[in-house]
N, C-alpha and C positions, 0 to 999 in steps of 0.2 A: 504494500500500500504506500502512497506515492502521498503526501500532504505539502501540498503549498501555500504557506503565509503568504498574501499578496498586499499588504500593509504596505506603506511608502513609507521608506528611509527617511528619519528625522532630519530635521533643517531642511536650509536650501530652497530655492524657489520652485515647484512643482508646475508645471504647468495643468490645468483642469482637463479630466478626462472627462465630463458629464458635456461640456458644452454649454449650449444654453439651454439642456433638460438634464433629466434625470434620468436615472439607471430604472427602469422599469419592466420587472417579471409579472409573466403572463403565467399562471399554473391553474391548472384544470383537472378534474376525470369527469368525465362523459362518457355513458354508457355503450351509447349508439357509433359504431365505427364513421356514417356516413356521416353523423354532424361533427365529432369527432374531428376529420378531416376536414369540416370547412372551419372549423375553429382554427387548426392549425395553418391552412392555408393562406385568412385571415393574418396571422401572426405575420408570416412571411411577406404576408403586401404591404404589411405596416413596416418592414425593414428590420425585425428582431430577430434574433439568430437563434433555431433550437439549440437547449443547454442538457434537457433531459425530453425523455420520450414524450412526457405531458408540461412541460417547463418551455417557457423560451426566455429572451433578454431582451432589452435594447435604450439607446438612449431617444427619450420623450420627451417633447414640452407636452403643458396642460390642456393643450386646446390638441394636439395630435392624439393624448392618452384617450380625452372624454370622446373622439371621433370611431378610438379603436371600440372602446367600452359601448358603443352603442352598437359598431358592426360585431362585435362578439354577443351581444343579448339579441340582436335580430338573429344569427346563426344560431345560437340555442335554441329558440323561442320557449315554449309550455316541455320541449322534452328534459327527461332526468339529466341531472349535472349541477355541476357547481365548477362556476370559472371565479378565480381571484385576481384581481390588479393590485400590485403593490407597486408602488413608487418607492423609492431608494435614495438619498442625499448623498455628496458626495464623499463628505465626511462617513458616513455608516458603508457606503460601498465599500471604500479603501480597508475599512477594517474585515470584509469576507475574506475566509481560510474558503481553499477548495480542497476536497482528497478526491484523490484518484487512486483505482484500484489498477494492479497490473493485470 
């Protein structure tokens, strides 16, 4: 097992990775494979990279999140599931560990 602290080296001037949004994951389970797939497809048009099989990433302003957030509740509509939007600072990003398994 492989663990990466991805915390930024004290001092110094960093330059911002967030931009001018935020670090924003999309996580879901959805039962139905066909919506499923338009959830994630969804993810992809909005420019967020899969992280895990029902996860993806990317950086967001507010007005692009609440755009995705509405195309993800029309793609669910009344079937089973549960989607989450988190938004992420860039201070709390910098502080994610990632592990990787070999």
């Amino acid at each position: 097992m492989l663990i990466f602290d991805e915390r930024p080296l004290q001092g110094g001037n960093q330059r911002s990775l967030l931009g001018s949004g935020m670090q924003t994951y999309v996580i879901y389970d959805i039962v139905r494979d066909g919506i499923r797939k338009r959830i994630s497809e969804a993810c992809l048009d909005f420019g967020l990279q899969r992280i895990q099989y029902s996860a993806f990433r990317g950086n967001m302003n507010a007005t692009r999140r609440n755009a995705l957030e509405k195309r993800l509740a029309k793609e669910l509509g009344k079937q089973e599931g549960k989607i989450e939007i988190i938004a992420v600072c860039e201070k709390d990003f910098r502080q994610r560990s990632v592990i990787v398994g070999e």
